[in-house]
N, C-alpha and C positions, 0 to 999 in steps of 0.2 A: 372639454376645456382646451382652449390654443396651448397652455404648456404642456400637453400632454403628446403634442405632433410633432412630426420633424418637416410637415409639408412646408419648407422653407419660401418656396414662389407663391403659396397660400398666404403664408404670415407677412411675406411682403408687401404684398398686393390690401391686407387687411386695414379694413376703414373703423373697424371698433372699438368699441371706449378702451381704453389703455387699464379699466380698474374695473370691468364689469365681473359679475360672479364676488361667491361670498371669500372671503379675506383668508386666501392659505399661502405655502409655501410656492415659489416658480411663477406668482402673476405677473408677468408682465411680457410683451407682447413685443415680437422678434422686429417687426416693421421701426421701431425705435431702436435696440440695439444697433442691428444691420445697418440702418440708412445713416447711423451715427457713425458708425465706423468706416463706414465707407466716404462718408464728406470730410471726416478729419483724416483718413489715410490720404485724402486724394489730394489734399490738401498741405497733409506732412509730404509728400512727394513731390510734389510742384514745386513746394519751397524749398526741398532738399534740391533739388532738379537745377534750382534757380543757380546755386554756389556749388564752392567746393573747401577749402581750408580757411578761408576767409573769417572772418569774428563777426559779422552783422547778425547777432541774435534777433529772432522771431519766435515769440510764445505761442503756441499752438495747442491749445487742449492739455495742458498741466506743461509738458516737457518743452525746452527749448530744443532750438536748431538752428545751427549756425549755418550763412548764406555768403560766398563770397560779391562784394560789390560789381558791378559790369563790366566784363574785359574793359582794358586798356587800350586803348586803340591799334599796339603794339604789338596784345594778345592776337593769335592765332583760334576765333571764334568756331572757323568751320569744322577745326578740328575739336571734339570732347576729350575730355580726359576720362582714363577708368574710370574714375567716381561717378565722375556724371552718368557714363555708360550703362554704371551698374541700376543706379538710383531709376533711371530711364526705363530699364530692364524691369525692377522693381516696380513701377507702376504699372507698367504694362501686367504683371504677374498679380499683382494686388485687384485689379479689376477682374481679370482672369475667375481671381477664385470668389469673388463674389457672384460673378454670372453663373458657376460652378454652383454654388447656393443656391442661387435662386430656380436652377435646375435638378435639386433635392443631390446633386454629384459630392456628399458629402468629405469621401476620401480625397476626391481630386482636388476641394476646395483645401484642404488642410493641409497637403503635399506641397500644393502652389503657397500658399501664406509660409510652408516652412523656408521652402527658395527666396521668396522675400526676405526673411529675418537671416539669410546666406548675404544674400546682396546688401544690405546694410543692417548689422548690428548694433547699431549703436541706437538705433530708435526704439521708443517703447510700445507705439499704437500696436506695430504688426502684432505684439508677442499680445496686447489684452485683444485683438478682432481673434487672433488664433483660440487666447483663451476664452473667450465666447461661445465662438465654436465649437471648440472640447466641450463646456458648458453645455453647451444643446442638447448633445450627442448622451450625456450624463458621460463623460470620461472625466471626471472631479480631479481624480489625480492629475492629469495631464493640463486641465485648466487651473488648477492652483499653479502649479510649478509657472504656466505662463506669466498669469501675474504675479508673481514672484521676482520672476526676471525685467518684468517693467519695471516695476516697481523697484528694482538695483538700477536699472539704467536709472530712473524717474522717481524718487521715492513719496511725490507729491501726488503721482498721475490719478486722476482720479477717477477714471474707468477702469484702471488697476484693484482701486483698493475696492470700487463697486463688486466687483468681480469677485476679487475676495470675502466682499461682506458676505453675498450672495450663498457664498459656498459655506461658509461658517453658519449662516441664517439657515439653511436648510436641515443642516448636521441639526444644529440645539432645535430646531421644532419637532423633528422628526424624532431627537432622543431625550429630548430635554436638559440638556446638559447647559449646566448653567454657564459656566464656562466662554464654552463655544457660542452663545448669546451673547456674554460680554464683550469675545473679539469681534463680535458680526456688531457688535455695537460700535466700539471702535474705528470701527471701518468705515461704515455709514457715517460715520461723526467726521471723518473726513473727507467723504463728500461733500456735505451740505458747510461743512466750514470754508469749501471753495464755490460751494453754488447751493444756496440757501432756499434754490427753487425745484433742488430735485425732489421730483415727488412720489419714485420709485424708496428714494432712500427716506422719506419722512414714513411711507407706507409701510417700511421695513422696520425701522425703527419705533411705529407703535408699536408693533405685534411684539416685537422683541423686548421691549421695558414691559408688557404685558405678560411676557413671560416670564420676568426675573423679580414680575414685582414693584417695580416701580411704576405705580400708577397714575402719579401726577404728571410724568414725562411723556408715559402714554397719554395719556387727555390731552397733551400739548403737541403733540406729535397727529395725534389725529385732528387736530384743531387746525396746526398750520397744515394740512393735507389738507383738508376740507377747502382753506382759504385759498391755495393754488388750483385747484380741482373741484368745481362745483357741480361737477356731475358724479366727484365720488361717493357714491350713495353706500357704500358698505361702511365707509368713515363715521358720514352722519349717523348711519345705523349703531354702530359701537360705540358713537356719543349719546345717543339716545338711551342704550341700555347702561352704561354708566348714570348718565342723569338720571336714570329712574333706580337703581341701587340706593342711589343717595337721596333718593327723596326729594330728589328736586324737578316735578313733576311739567313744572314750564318748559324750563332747557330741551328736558328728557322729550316733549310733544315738539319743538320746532326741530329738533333736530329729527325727531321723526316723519315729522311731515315734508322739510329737505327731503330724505330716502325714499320716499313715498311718491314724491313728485319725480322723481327720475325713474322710479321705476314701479308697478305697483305693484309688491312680491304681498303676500297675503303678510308676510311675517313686519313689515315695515307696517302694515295699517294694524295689526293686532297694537304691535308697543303706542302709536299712537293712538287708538283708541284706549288702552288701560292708562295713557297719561292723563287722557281727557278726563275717563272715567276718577283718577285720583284727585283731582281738581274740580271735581261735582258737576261736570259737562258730559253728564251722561249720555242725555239727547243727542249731541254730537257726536260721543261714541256710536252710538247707534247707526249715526248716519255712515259713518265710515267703514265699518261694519258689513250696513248691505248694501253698499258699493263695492266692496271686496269680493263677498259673497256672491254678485252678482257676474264678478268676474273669475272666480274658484268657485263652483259650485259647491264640490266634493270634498274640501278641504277639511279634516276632522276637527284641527287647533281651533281654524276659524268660526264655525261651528261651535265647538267647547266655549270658546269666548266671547262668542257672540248672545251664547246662553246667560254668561256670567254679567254682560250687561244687562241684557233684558230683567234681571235677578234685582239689580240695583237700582232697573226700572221702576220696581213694583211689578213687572209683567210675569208674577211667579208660572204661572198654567202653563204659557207658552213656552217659558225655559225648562220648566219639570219634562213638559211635552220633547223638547228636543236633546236635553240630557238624557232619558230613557232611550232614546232613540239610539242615540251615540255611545250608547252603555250595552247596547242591543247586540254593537255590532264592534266595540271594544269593550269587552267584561273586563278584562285587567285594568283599564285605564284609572291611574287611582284621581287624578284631575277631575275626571268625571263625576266619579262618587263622592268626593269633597264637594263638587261645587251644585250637588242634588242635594246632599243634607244642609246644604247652605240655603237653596230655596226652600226647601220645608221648614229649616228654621226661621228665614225672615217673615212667611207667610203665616209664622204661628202654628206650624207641625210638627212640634218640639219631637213628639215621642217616635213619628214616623224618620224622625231626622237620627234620633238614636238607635233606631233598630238598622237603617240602611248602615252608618257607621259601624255599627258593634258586627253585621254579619257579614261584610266588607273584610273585619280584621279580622277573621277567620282565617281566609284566605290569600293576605296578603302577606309579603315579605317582611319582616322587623324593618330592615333599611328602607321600605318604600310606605309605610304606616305613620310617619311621622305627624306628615299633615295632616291624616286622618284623625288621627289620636286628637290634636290640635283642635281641631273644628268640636270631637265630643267633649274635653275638656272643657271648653268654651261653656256648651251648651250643657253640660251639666252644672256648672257655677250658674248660670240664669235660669237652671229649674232648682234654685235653694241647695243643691245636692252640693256644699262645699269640700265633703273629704273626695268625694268620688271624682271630681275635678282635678284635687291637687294629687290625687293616686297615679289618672292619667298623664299628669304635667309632669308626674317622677316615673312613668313608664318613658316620658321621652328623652329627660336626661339619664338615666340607665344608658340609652343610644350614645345620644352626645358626649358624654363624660369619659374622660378614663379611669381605669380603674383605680385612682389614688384621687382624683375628686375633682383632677386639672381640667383642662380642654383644649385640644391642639385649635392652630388660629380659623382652620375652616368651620369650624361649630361653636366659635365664640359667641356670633350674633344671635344665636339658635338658641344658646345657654343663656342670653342675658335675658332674649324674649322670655323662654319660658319662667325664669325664675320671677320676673318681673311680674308675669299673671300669677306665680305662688303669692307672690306677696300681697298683690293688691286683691287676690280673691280670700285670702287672709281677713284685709283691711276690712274688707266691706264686708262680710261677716262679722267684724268685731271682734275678732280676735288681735288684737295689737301685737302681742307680743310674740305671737307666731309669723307676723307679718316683720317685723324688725329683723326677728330670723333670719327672714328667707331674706333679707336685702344686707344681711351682713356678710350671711352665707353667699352673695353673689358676689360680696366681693374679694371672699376666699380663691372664691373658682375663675375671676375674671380678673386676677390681680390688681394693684393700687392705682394704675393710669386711669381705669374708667371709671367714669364722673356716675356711671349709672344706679349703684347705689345709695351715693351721696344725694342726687337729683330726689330722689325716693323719698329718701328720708326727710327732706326739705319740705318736699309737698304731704309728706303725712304729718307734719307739725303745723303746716298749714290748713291743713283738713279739722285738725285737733283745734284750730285757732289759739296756737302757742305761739303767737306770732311775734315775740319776742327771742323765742327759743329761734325760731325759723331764719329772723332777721340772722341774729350770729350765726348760724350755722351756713349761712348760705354764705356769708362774708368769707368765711374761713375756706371754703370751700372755691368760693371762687380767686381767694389765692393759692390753690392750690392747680386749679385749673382755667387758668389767666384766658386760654382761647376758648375757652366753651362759655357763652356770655348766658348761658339759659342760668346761672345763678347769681346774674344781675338781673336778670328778668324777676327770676323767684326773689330777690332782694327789696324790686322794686313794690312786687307786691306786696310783701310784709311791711312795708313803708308806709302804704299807703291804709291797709289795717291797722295800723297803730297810731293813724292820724297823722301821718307826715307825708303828706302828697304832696305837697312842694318836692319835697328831696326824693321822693319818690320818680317824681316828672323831670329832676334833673339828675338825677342817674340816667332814666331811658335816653334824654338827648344825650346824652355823652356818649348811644350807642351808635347813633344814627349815623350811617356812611352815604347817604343818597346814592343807594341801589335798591332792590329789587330785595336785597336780603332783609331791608328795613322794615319789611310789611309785619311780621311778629313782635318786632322792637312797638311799632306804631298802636297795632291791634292792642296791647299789654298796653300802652301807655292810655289808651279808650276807656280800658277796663277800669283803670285807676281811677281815669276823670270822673269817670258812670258811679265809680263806687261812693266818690263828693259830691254827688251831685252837678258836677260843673260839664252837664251834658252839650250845652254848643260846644266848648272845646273839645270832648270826646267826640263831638261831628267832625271837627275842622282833622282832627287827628287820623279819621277814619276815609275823612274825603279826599287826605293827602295819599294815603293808601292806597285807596282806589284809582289815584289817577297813574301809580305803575301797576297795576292791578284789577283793573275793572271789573271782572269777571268773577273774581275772589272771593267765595263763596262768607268764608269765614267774618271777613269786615262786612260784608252785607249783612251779617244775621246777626251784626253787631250794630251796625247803623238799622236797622228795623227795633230792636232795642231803645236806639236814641229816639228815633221817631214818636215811637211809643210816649215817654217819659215826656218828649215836647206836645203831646199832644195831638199827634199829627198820625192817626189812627189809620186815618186812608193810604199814607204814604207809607208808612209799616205793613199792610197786609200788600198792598202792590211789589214793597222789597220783596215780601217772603213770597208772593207769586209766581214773581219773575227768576230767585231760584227754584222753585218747583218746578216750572218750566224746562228748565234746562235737567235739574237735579231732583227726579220726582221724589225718590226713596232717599232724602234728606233726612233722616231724623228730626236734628234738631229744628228745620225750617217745619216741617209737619207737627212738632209740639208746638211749636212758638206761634204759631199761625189758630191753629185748633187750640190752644188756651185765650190767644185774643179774642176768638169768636164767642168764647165762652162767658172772658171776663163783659163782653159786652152783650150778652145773651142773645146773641144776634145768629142763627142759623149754627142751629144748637147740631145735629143731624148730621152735618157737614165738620163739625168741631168734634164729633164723637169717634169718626171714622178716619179725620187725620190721625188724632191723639191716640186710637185704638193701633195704626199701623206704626207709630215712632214706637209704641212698649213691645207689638210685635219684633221689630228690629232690636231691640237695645232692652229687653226687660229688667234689665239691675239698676236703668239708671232711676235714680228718685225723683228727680224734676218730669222725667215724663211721665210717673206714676199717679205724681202730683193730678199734671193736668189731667186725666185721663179722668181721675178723682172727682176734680172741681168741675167737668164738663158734667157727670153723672150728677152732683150735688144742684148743679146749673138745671137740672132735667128733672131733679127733686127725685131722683133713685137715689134715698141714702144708703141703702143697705149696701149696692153699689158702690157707691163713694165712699163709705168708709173701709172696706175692704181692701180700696188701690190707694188711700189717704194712710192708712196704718202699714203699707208692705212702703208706700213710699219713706215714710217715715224710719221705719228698719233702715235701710237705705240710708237715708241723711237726716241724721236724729235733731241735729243744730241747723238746720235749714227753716228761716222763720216764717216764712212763708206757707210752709205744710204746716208749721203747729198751727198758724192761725188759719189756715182753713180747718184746722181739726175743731179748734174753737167755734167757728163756726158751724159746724157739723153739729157741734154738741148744742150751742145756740140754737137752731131750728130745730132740735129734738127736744129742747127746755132743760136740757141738764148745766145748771146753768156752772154748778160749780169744778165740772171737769171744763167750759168752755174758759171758763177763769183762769182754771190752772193750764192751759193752755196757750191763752192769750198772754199770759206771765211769760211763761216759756219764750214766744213770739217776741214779746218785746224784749227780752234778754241775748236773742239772737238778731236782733235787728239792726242795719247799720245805717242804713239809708233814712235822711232827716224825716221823708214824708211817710216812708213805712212807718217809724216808731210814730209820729202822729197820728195815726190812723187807727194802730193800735191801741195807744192809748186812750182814745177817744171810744174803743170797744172799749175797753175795762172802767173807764169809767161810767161808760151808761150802765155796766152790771151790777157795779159799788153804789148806785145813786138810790137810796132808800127810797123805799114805796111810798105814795101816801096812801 
């Protein structure tokens, strides 16, 4: 790296980006300092040169200097006066040691700059090029104390207070010291408060609100860097991995693919590929991927990630195939072995996936097992094994936790997740009141600001269809957390449960800001409409969506939904093709696509082996258990079918749909009075005008007496 040399005629001469290399302490590049100092010294001397006690002020780079008017005609021109003499002297000496510089003659440069600040003391340039200098050299001491002194002559000068930031910025990164961060902040701040285009001091300025914590200054700070500097590719990189912390997977890929396009580091195409992959643009990740890989062969991350797509592919063999590989040749790597038991488990090799996990934490660290633990937890809640799950999920907070029950702020998010899977692998068990526990209990441990117990608790009243209880409770809740709008979302749909979708539809508008953020406001507002029936509006709701969002995987598998409901069968399997395309190992799009084929018996084959790979990925959820179910019933395997029609059921007991396929079930077996009491159940669960018609149209051909 350039700050690491003194080759001063090198760093002159240097035509390179001013921000290349990843984001530390000392970047920035001598060919700006230098050639700055030197156009405004040459420039403070000309103009000192010009006068002598005179008042004609001239601004020159923060400080004044005063210039006397043009002899009098009377004046004696050919004679100088000392001053001028000196000033004269002065430049001559000022160029001196920069030629000095650029010839690596460090001591001579610094001897001549000290006779300058002899020859006129009263300017501030000489004293911040000297301290520069000092700077280069690491004489700290000697370059604070310069700008120091500018800074008395000049208290404005702002290659002074740069200089100072400079020195303050290096102390706090290298110690941490918060402190010395806030004066390097300071300093910087009065820079850009006289030139709003420095982009050493905005560059300065992220890293430094980054270390004190303040991360919305940082986002902004790296923002307006980016907007003066759009070849700063390590900016866009730090905006990209912030947007992807927050889930905000758009942001997080344009700003990666900025980084990417200026330079192609393997680490700018990984983040932009996992943005892609978050966004269900797998295939694109893919592409990005072995274009990287093409250009890094050897690269291990890329490699590890590029498996972790392929995984999400559905391409298990080939990612198993190159995780072994890379496990081969890093046994420790614990990335690895999370993301091998992750293709066993999507692929449906549940047990192979536990055994790699359990003999893995053998040999691993407590603090490096977390993930692991994570992934087995997972995967024993989806083989029924609910204590051995929540054992794992209290082996991680054991980690996370202190020992009085708190959580310092770095394992807060760590401690919401997991308590969150206590809860909900609780829930879905059927154990309520152990699930209420765990979400009260999180909010012991995560004290009263976060909404994420309360969120919890909303949506298990909603699951319970207390949807009365749910409405108040979201109310109250969401005066309690006025910017978190997800408990007008939940408000919204308790509204619409209880029959009040007007008011339902007009809470969501009242959310709507026409951005980008609206697409969840919009999606919710779909769902309301889909749940009245008033499916062209849930189109117009979803197509408004779409059109800041095209790609959007989620409104698509929501308008494949409306299509459906209009009738428009062909246009619903093309939706759901055209994510599978992009997003093969969709769950949801692989159920909903393999249950249409089914509901319309229409290449049954094909319906068996989407449906078969959504319960592969996801086996707790009950709608894909469902289909899976109704495809085998479609095939006239009931043994089959009632097997994934009863586990689905466990699952979602009030889901009307399963009972009345169960009804059915029992109807094609002749039992006519379990299919009764199930078609009962069905229509008691039923919300939708044409379901209950449908159903009730089963129970009464069963009630119609023989002749």
């Amino acid at each position: 790296m350039m700050n690491t040399r003194n080759d001063i005629h090198t760093l002159l001469n240097s035509t390179s980006n001013e921000h290349a290399g990843p984001l530390r302490p000392f970047d920035y590049r001598w060919i700006s300092l230098l050639s700055r100092s030197l156009a405004v010294g040459v420039i403070w001397l000309v103009v000192s040169w010009a006068g002598g006690s005179g008042r004609a002020a001239v601004r020159v780079s923060g400080p004044q200097h005063t210039a006397e008017p043009p002899p009098s005609p009377t004046t004696d021109a050919a004679q100088p006066t000392e001053q001028m003499k000196r000033r004269r002297d002065a430049l001559i000496l000022y160029t001196k040691a920069f030629e000095a510089a650029r010839h690596r003659r460090m001591f001579q440069a610094l001897d001549l700059l000290r006779q300058v600040i002899e020859l006129d003391p009263t300017a501030p340039e000489p004293h911040v090029t000297l301290g520069e200098f000092q700077y280069s050299m690491r004489n700290i001491t000697q370059a604070k104390q310069e700008a120091e002194a500018a800074l008395a002559l000049d208290p404005h000068h702002p290659g002074a207070h740069k200089l100072l930031g400079r020195i303050y910025r290096d102390e706090a990164l290298v110690s941490g010291d918060a402190d010395k961060a806030r004066q390097a902040i300071e300093e910087f701040r009065q820079v850009i408060d006289r030139d709003d285009s420095d982009i050493e001091a905005w560059q300065s300025l992220a890293e430094l609100y980054e270390l004190t914590d303040q991360k919305e200054k940082s986002i902004q700070a790296l923002t307006r860097w980016t907007s003066l500097d759009p070849t700063a590719e390590r900016a866009f990189y730090a905006l990209a991995q912030y947007y992807f912390s927050e889930g905000k997977y758009r942001q997080a890929g344009e700003n990666a693919a900025r980084a990417l396009s200026i330079r192609p580091l393997p680490t700018y195409a990984i983040i932009l590929a996992r943005s892609l992959m978050a966004q269900g643009q797998t295939v694109d990740a893919l592409r990005i991927y072995r274009q990287a890989r093409n250009r890094h062969p050897n690269d291990t991350e890329l490699e590890v990630r590029y498996a972790e797509a392929l995984i999400y592919a559905g391409q298990y063999d080939e990612a198993i195939h190159i995780l072994q590989r890379e496990r081969q040749a890093n046994p420790g790597n614990v990335e690895i072995i999370r993301l091998l038991a992750q293709a066993y488990r999507r692929s449906g090799r549940r047990e192979e996936a536990v055994q790699t996990l359990v003999n893995a934490l053998q040999d691993v660290e407590v603090s490096e097992s977390l993930g692991l633990q994570w992934v087995l937890a997972q995967i024993y809640e989806e083989m029924g094994q609910t204590d051995k799950a929540v054992a794992t999920y209290e082996s991680i907070l054991d980690v996370v936790l202190n020992p009085d029950g708190s959580v310092s702020k770095s394992y807060a998010k760590a401690a919401e997740d997991v308590l969150t899977s206590i809860g909900l692998a609780y829930r879905r068990a059927g154990r309520r009141q152990e699930a209420i526990a765990a979400f009260q209990r999180m909010r012991k441990v995560l004290g009263p600001k976060n909404p994420q117990p309360d969120l919890l608790i909303v949506d298990t009243l909603m699951e319970e269809e207390k949807y009365k209880a749910a409405l108040d409770y979201a109310r109250r809740a969401a005066d309690r957390y006025p910017e978190n709008r997800r408990f007008r979302l939940l408000e919204a749909q308790a509204l619409s449960r209880l029959g009040r979708v007007d008011e339902a539809v007009a809470v969501l508008d009242g959310l709507l800001t026409n951005s980008i953020e609206d697409i969840e406001v919009l999606s919710t507002k779909a769902m309301v409409l889909m749940d009245a029936g008033r499916y062209e509006e849930a189109k117009q709701a979803l197509e408004e969506g779409l059109r800041r969002d095209p790609r959007n995987n989620g409104l698509l598998i929501q308008l494949s939904i409306v299509q459906e409901k209009l009738e428009q069968p062909e246009k619903a399997e093309a939706t759901l093709r055209a994510i599978l395309e992009r997003d093969p190992d969709n769950p949801v799009a692989l159920n909903n696509l393999g249950y249409y084929l089914a509901e319309r018996g229409e290449r049954l084959e094909e319906a068996l082996e989407l449906t078969q790979r959504a319960v592969n990925i996801v086996p707790t959820e009950g709608s894909f258990l469902d289909s899976l179910g109704w495809v085998y019933f479609q095939m006239g395997q009931l043994d089959e079918a009632e097997r994934y029609l009863e586990r689905a059921l466990n699952a979602k007991p009030n889901d009307a749909t399963i009972q009345e396929h169960m009804g059915d079930l029992y109807l094609r077996r002749g039992q006519l009075d379990l299919a009764r009491r199930a078609f009962e159940r069905a229509l008691k669960f039923a919300r939708e005008k044409e379901e209950r018609a449908r159903i009730e149209a089963k129970l009464k051909k069963l009630t119609k007496p023989s002749k």
